[in-house]
C-alpha positions in Angstrom: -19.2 11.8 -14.9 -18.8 8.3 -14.9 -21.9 6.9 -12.1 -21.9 3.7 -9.7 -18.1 3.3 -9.4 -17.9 1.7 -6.0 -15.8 -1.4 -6.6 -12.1 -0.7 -6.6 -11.1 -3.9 -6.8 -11.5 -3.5 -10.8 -10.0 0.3 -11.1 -6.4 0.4 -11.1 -4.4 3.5 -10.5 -2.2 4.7 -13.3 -0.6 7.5 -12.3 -1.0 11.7 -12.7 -1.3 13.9 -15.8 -2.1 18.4 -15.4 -3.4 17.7 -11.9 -5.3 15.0 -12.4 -5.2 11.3 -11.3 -5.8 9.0 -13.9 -7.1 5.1 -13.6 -8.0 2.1 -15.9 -11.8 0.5 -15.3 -10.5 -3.4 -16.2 -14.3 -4.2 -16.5 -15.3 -1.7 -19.3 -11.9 -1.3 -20.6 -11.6 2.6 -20.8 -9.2 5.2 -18.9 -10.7 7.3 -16.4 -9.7 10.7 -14.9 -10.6 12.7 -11.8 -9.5 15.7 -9.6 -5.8 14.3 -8.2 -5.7 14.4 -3.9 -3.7 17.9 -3.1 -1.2 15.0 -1.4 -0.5 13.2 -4.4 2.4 13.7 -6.6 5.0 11.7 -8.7 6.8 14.5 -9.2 10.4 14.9 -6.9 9.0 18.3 -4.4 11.4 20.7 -3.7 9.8 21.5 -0.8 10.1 18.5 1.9 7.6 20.3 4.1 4.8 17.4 3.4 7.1 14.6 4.4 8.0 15.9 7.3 4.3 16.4 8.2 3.7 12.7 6.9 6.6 11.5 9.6 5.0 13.8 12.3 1.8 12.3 11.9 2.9 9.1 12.1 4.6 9.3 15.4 1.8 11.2 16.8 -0.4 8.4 15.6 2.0 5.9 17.8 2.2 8.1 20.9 -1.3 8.1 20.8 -1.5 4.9 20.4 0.8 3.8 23.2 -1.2 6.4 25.4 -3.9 4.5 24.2 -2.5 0.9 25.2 -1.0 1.6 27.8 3.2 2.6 28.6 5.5 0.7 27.0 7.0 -0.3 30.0 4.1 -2.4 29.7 6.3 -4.6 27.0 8.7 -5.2 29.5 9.0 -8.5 31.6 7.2 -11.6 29.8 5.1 -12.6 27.2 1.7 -12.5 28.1 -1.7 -13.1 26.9 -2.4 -9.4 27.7 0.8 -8.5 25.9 -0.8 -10.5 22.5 -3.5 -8.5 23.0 -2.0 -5.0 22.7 0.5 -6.5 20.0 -2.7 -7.6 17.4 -4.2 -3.9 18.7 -1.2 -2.2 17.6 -1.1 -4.0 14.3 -4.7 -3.1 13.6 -4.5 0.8 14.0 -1.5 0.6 11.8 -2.8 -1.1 9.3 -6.5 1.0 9.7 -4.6 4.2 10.2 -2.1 3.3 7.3 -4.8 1.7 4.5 -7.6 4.9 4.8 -4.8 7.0 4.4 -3.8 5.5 1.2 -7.1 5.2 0.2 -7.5 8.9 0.6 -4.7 9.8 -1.5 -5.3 7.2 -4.4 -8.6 7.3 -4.7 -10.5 10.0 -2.8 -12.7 11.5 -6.0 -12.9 8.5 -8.2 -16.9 8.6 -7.6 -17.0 12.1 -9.7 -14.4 10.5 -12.5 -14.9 10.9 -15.8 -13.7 9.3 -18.9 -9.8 10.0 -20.1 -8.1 10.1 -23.5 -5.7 7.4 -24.6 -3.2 10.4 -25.0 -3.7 10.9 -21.1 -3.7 7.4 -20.3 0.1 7.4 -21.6 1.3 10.2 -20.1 0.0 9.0 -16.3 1.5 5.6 -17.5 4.9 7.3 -18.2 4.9 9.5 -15.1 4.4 6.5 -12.8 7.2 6.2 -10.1 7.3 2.6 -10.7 9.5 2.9 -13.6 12.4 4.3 -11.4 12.6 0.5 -10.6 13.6 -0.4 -14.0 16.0 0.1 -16.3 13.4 1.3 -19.3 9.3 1.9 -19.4 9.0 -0.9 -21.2 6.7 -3.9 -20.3 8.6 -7.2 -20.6 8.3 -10.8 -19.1 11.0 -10.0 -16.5 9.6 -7.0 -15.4 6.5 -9.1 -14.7 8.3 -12.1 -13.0 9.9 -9.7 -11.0 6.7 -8.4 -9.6 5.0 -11.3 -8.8 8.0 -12.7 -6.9 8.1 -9.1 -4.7 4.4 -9.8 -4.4 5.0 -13.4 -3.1 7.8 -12.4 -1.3 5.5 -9.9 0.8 2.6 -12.5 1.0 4.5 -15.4 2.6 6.6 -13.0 5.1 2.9 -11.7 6.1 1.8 -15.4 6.9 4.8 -16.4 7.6 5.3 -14.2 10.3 1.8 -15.7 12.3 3.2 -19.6 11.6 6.3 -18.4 13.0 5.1 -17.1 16.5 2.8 -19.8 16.7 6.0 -22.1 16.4 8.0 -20.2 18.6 5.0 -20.6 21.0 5.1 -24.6 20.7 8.3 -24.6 21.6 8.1 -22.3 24.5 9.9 -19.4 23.4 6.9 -17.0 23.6 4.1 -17.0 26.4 6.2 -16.3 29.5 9.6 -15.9 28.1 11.4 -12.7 28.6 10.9 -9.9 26.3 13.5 -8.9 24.6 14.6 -6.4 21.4 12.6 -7.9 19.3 9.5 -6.4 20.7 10.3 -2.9 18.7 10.0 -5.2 15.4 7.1 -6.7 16.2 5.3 -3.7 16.8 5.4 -2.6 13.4 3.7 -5.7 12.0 0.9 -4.1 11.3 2.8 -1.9 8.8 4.2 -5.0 6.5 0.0 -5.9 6.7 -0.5 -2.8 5.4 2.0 -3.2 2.2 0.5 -6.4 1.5 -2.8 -5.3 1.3 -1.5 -2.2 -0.7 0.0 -4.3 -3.3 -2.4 -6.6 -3.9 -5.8 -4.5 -3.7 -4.8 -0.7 -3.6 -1.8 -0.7 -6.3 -1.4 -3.7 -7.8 1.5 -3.8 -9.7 0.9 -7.1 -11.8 -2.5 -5.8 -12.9 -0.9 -2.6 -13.5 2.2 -3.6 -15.6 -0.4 -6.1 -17.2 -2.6 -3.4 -18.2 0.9 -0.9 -19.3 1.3 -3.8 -21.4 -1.8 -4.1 -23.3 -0.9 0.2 -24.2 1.8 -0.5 -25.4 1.0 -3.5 -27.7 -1.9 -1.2 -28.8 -4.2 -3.9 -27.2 -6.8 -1.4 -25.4 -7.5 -0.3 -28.6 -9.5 -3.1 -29.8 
């Protein structure tokens, strides 16, 4: 058992090998393994049972949410203060509701882990879902490029999204103009929050293809 693992920030998932979830501590530069969540999998299920469980949970978790905020006819009219208010409400339950539920699945026993094999470090790097992205399971300096600019991309749509209403605003398209569609899309802000963080703390795929890298140039080894 591997003791005092509390900061995630320096564990990266790697992916699943015989049922158990495998990571990388980037601090003392070994592979760790522990028992995998019951709700993780990289394998295709034949049985889309869970998924549909995932979607009903969701949209439980926004009915409740609207009960919780009110009825949505309370997003008709005009923009309000008030209306702000249950907006940046919305977007935090998402992104709260969204992030532990990651959380749980990534990392829910990494305090009992124990150290991994090299040979088991490979084969959770090879069964890693990322690779349907790509053309091989080969690191390169495109496949790296690639995912900082999807990282970027995510990061400046996130902030951009904030200088954006507060533009709008200056210009007196927002506080007391009429609601319109665009209300259903800016509900689910909190959910592009949520990939953000997920990219860049909870998965990180330019520590993780970094790290794939270092494998396969026999790097970790030394």
């Amino acid at each position: 058992m591997v003791g005092g693992i509390t900061i995630l920030k320096r564990i990266i998932y790697i992916g699943e090998v015989a049922g158990d979830a495998i990571y990388f501590d980037t601090k003392q530069k070994q592979p760790l393994k522990a028992k995998k969540s019951k709700l993780l999998s990289n394998q295709k299920s034949k049985n889309s049972s869970r998924y549909i469980i995932y979607i009903l949970l969701t949209l439980f978790m926004l009915g409740s949410i609207f009960n919780l905020l009110g009825n949505i006819n309370d997003f008709y009219g005009v923009y309000t203060v008030g209306t702000l208010l249950r907006l940046c409400t919305i977007w935090f339950l998402e992104f709260v509701y969204l992030t532990f539920f990651t959380h749980r699945i990534l990392y829910r026993n990494l305090k009992d882990a124990e150290l991994a094999s090299k040979h088991e470090l490979g084969q959770a790097i090879r069964s890693n879902n990322i690779w349907n992205i790509f053309s091989d399971k080969k690191v390169t300096i495109s496949k790296k490029i690639i995912a900082w600019i999807v990282t970027l991309a995510i990061a400046f749509a996130s902030i951009g999204f904030i200088y954006v209403l507060y533009k709008t605003n200056e210009d007196g398209y927002l506080l007391g103009h009429a609601i319109g569609n665009e209300i259903f899309a800016l509900l689910f802000y909190g959910f592009l929050l949520f990939i953000l963080y997920y990219i860049i703390w909870e998965n990180n795929l330019i520590r993780w293809l970094d790290i794939v890298g270092k494998y396969q140039k026999r790097k970790l080894d030394k």
